[in-house]
KESE-600732 format. One record per residue: x, y, z of N, C-alpha, C in turn; residue in three letters. Coordinates in nm, 2 decimals, m for minus. Each point is the difference from the previous one (the first is absolute). Last residue first. Layout:
{n_X=X&n_Y=Y&n_Z=Z&ca_X=X&ca_Y=Y&ca_Z=Z&c_X=X&c_Y=Y&c_Z=Z&aa=ALA}
...
This chain:
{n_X=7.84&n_Y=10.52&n_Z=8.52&ca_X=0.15&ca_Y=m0.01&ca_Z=m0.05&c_X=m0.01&c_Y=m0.05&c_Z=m0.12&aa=UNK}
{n_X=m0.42&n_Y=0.33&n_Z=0.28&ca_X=0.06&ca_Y=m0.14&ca_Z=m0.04&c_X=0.09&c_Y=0.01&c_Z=m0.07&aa=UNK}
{n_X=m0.16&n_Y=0.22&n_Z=0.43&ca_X=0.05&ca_Y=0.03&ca_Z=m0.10&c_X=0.01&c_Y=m0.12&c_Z=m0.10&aa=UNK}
{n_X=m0.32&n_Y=0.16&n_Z=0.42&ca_X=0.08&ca_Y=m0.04&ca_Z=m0.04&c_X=0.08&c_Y=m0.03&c_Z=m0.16&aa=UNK}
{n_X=m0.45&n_Y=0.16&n_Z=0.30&ca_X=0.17&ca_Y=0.08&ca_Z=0.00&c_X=0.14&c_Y=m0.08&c_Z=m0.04&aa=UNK}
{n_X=m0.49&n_Y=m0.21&n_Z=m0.08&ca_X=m0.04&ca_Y=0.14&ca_Z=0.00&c_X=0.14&c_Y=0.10&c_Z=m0.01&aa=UNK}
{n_X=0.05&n_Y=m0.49&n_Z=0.11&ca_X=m0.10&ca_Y=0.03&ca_Z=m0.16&c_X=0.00&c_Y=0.16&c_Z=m0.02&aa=UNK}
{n_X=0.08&n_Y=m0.13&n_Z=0.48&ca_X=0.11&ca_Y=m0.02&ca_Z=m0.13&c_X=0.02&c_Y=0.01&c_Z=m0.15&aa=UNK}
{n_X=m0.41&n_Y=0.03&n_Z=0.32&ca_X=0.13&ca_Y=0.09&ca_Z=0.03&c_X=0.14&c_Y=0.01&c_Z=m0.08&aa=UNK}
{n_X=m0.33&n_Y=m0.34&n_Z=m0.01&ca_X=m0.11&ca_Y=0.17&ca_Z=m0.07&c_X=0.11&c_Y=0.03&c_Z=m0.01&aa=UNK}
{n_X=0.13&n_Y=m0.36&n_Z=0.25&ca_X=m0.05&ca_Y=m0.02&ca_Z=m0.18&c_X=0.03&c_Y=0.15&c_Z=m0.07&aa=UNK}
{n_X=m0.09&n_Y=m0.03&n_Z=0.54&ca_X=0.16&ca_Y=0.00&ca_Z=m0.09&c_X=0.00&c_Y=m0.03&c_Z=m0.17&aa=UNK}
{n_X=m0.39&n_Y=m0.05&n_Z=0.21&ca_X=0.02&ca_Y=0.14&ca_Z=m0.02&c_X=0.15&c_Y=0.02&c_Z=0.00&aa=UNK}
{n_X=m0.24&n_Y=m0.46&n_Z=m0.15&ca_X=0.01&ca_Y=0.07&ca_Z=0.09&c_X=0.04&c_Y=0.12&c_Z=0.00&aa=UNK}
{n_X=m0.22&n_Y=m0.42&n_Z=m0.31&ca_X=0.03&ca_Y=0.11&ca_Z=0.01&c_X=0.07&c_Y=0.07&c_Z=0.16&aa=UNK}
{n_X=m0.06&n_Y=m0.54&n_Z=m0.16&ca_X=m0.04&ca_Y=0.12&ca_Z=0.07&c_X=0.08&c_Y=0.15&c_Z=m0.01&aa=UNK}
{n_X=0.09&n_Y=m0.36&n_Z=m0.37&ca_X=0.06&ca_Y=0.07&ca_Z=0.12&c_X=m0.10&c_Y=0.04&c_Z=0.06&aa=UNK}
{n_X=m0.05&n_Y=m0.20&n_Z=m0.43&ca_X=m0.06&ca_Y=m0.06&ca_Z=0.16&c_X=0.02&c_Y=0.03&c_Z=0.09&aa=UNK}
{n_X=0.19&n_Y=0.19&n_Z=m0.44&ca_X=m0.10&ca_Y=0.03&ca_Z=0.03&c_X=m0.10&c_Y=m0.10&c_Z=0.09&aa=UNK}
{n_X=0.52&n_Y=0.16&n_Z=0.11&ca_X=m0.11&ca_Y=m0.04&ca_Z=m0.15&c_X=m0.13&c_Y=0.02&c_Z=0.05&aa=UNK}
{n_X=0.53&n_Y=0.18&n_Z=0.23&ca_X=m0.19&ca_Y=0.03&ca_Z=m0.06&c_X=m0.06&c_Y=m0.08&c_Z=m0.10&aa=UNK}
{n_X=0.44&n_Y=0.02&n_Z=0.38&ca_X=m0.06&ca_Y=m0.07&ca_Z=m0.09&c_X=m0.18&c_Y=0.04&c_Z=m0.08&aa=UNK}
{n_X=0.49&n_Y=0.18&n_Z=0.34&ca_X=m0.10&ca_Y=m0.02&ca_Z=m0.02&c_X=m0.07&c_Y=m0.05&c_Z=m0.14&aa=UNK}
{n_X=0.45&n_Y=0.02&n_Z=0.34&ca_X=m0.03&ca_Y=0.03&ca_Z=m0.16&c_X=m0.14&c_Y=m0.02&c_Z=0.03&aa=UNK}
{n_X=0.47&n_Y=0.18&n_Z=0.24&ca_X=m0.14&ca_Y=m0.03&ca_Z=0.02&c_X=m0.06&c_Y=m0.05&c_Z=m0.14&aa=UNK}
{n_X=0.57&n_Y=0.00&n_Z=0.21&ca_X=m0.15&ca_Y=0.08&ca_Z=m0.12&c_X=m0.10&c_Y=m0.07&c_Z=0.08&aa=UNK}
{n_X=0.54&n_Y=0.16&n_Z=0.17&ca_X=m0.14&ca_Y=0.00&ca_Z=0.03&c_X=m0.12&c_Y=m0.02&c_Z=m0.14&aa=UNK}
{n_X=0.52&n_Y=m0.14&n_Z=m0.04&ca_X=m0.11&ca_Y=0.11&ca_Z=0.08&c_X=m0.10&c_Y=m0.03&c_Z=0.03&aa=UNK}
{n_X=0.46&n_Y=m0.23&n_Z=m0.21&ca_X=m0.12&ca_Y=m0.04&ca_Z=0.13&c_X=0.01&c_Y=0.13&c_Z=0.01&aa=UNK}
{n_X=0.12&n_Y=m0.02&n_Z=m0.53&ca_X=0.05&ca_Y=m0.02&ca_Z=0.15&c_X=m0.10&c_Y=0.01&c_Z=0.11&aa=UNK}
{n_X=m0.04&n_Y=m0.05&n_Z=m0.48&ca_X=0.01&ca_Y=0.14&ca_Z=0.02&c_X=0.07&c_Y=0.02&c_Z=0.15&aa=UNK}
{n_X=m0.08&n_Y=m0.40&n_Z=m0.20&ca_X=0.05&ca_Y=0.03&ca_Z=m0.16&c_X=0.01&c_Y=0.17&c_Z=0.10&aa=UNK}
{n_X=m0.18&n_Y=m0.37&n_Z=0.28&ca_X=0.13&ca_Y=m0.03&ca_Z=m0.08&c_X=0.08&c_Y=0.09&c_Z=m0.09&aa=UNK}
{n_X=m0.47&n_Y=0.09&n_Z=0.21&ca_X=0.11&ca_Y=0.03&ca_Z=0.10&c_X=0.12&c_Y=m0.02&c_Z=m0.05&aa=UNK}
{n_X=m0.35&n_Y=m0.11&n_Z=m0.28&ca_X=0.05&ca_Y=0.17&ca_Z=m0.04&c_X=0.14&c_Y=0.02&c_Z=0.16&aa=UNK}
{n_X=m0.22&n_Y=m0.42&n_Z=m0.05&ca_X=0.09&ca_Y=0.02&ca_Z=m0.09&c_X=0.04&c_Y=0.13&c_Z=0.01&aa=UNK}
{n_X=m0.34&n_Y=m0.16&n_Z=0.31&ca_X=0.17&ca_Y=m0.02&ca_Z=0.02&c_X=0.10&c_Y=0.05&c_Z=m0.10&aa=UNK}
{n_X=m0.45&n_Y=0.12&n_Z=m0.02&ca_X=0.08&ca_Y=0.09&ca_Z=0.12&c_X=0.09&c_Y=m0.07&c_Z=m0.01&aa=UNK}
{n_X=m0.28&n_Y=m0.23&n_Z=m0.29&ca_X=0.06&ca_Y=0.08&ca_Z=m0.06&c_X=0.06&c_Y=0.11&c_Z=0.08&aa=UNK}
{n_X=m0.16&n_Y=m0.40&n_Z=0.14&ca_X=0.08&ca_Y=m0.01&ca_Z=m0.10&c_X=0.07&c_Y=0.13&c_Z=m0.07&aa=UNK}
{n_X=m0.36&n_Y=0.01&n_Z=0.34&ca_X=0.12&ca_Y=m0.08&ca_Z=0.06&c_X=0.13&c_Y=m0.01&c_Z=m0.11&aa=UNK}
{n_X=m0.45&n_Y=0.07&n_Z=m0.19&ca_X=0.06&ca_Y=0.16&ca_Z=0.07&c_X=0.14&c_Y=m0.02&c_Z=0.09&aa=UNK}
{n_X=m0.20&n_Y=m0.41&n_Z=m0.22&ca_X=0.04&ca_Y=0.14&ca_Z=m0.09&c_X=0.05&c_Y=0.07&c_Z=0.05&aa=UNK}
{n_X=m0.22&n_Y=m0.29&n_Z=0.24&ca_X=0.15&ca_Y=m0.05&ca_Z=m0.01&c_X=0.08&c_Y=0.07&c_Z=m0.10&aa=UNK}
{n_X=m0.48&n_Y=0.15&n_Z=0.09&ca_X=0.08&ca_Y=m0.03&ca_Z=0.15&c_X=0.17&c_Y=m0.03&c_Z=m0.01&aa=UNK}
{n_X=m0.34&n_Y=0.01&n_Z=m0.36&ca_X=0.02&ca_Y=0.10&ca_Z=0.02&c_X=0.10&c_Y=0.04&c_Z=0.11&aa=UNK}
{n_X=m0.26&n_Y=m0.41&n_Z=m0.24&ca_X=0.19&ca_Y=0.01&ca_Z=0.05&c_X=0.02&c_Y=0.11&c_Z=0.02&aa=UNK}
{n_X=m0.33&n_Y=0.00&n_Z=m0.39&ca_X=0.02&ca_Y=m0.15&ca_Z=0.10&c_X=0.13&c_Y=0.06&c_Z=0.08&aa=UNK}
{n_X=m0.34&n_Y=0.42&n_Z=m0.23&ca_X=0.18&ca_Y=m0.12&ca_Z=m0.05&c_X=m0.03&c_Y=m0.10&c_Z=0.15&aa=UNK}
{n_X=m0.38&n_Y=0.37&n_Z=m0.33&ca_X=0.07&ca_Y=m0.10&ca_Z=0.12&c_X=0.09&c_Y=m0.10&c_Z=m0.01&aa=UNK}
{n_X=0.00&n_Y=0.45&n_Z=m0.26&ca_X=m0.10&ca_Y=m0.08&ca_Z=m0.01&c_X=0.01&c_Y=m0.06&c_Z=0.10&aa=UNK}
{n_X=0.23&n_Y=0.40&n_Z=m0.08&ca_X=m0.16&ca_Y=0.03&ca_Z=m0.07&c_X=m0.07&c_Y=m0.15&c_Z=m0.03&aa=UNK}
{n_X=0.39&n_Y=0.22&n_Z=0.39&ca_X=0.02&ca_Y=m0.09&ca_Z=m0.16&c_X=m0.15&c_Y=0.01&c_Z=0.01&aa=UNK}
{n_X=0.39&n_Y=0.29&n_Z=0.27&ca_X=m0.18&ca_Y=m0.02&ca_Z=m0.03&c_X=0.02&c_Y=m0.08&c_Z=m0.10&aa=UNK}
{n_X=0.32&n_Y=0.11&n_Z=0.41&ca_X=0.00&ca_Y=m0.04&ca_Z=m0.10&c_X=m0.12&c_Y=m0.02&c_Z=m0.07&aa=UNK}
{n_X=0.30&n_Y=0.29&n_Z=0.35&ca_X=m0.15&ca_Y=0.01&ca_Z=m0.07&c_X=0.00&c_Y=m0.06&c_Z=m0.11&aa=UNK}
{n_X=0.41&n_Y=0.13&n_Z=0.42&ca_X=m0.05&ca_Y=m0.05&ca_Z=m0.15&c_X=m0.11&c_Y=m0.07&c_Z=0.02&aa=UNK}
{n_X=0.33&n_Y=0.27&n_Z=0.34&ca_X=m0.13&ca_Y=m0.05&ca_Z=m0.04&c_X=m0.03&c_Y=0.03&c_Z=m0.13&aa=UNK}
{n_X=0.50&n_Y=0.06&n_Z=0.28&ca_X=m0.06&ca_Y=m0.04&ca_Z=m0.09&c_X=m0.17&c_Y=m0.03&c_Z=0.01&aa=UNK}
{n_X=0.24&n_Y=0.22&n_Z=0.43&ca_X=0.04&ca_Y=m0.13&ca_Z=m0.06&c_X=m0.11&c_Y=0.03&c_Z=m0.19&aa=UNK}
{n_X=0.29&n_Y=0.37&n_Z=0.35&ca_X=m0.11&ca_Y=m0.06&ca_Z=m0.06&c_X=m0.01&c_Y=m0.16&c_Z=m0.06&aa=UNK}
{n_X=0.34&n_Y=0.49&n_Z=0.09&ca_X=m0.06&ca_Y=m0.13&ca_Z=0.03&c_X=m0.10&c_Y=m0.04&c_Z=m0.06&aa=UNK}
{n_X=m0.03&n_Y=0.52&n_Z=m0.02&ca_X=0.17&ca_Y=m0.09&ca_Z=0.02&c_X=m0.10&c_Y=m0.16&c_Z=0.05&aa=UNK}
{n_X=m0.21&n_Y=0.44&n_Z=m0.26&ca_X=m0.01&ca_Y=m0.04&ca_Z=0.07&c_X=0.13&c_Y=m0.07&c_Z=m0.01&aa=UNK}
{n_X=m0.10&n_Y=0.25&n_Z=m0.33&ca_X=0.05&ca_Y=0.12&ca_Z=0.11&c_X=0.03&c_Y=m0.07&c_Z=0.10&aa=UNK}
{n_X=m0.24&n_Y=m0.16&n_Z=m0.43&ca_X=0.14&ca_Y=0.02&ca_Z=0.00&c_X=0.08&c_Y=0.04&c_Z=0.17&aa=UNK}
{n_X=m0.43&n_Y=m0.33&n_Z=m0.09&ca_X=0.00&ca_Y=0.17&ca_Z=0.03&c_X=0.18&c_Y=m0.01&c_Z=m0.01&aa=UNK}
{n_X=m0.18&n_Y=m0.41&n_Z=m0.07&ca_X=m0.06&ca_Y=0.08&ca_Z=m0.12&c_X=0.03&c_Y=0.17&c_Z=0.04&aa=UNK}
{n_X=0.07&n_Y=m0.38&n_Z=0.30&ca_X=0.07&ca_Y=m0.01&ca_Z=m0.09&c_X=0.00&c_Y=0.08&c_Z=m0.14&aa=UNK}
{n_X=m0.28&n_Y=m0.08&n_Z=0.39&ca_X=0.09&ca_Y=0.08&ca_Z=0.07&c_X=0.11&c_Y=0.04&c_Z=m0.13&aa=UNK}
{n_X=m0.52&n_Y=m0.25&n_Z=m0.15&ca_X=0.12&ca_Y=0.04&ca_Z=0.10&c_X=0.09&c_Y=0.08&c_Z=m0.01&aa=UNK}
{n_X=m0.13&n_Y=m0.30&n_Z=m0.41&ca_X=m0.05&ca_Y=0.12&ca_Z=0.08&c_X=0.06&c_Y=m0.02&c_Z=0.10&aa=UNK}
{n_X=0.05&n_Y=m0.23&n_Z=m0.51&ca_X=0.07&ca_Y=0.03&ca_Z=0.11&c_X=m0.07&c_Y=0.12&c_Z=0.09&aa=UNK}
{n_X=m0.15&n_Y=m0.40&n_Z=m0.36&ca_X=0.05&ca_Y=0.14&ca_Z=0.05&c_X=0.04&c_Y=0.02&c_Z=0.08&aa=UNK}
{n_X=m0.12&n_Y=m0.36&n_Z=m0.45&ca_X=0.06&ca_Y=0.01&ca_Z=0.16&c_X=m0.02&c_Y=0.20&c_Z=0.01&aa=UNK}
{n_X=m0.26&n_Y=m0.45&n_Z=m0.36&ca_X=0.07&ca_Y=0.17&ca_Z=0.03&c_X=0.07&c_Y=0.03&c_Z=0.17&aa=UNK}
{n_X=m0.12&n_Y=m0.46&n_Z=m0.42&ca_X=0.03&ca_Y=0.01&ca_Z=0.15&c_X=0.07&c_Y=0.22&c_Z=0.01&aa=UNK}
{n_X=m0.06&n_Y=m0.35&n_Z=m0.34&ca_X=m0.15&ca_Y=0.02&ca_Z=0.02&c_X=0.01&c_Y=0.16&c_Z=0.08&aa=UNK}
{n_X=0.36&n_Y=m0.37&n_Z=m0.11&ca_X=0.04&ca_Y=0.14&ca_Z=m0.04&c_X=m0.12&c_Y=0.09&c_Z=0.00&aa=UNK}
{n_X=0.07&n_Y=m0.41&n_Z=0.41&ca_X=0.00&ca_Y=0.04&ca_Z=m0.21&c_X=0.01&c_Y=0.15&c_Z=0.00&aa=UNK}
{n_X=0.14&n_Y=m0.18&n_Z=0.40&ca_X=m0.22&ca_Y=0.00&ca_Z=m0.04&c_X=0.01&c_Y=0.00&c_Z=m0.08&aa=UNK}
{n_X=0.47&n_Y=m0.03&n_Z=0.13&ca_X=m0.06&ca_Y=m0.10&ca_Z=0.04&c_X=m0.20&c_Y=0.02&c_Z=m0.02&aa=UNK}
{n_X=0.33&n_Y=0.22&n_Z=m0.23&ca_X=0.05&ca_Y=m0.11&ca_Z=m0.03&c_X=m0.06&c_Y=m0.10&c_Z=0.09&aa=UNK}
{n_X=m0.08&n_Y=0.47&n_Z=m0.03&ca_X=m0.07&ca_Y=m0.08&ca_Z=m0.10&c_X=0.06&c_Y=m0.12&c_Z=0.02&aa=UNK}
{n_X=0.13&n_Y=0.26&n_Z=0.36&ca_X=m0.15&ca_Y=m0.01&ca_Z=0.00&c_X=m0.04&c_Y=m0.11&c_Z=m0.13&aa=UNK}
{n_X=0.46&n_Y=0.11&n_Z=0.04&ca_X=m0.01&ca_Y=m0.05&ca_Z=0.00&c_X=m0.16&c_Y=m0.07&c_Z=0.07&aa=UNK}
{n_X=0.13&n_Y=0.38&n_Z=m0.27&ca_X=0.06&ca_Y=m0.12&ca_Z=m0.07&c_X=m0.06&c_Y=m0.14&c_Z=0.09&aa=UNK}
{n_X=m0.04&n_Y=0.50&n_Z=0.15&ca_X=m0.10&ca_Y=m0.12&ca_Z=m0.09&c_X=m0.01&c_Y=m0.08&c_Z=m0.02&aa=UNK}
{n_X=0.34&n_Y=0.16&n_Z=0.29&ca_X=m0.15&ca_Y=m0.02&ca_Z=0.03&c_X=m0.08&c_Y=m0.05&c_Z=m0.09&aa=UNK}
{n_X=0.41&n_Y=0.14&n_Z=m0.14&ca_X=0.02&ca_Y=m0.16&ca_Z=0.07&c_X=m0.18&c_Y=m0.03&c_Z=0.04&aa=UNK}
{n_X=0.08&n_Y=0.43&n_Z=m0.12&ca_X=0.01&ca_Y=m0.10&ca_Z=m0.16&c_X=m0.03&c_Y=m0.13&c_Z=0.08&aa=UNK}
{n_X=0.07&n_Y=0.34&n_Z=0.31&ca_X=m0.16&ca_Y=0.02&ca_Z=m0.08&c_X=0.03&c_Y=m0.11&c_Z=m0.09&aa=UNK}
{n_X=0.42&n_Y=0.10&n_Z=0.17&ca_X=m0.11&ca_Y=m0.09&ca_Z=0.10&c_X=m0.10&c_Y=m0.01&c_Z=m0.07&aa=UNK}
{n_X=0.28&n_Y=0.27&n_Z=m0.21&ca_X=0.02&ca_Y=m0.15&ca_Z=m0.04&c_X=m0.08&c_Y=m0.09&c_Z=0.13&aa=UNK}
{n_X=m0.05&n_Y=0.47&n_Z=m0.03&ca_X=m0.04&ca_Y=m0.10&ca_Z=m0.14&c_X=0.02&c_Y=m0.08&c_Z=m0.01&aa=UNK}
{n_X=m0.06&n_Y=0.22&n_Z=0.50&ca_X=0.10&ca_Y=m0.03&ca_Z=m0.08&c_X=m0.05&c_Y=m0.04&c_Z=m0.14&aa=UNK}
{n_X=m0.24&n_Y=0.16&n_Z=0.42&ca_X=0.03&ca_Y=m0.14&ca_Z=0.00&c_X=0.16&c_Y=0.02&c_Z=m0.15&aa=UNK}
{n_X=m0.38&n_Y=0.36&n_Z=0.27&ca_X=0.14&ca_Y=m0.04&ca_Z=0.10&c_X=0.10&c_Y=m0.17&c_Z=m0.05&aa=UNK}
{n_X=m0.37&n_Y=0.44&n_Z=m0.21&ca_X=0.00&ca_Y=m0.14&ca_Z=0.03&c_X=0.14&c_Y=m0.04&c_Z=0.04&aa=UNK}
């Protein structure tokens, strides 16, 4: 995993601060294979109920991690349970690591 302990900490930290502490993050992608170079951040947020604001959440919570870890690249994706499923979901669920 290409991210650092104190990045991973911030990541949680700041997943629970904006879904609650409910709230599990992962990290998949480019970023999980040691060997690879670059890459932007993709995070896998799953919460296990339905959250209001999912849209100004995930807005909220790309800008902050950009504040606290510096302008990179993140992706974040959002899983509850009204999410339409998609095979990015599976995919990340399946190879991804959680922080």
């Amino acid at each position: 995993m290409r991210l650092s302990e104190q990045t991973r900490h911030i990541i949680r930290d700041t997943v629970r601060e904006v879904f609650g502490l409910e709230a599990n993050v992962r990290l998949f992608g480019s970023r999980i294979d040691d060997y690879a170079h670059g890459g932007d951040i993709d995070l896998l947020v799953e919460l296990p109920s339905i959250t209001a604001e999912i849209e100004r959440k995930t807005l909220q919570l790309t800008a902050r991690l950009q504040l606290r870890i510096g302008d990179q690249p993140i992706d974040v994706l959002v899983l509850d349970p009204s999410t339409p499923r998609q095979s990015i979901h599976d995919q990340a669920s399946m190879t991804g690591i959680r922080l």
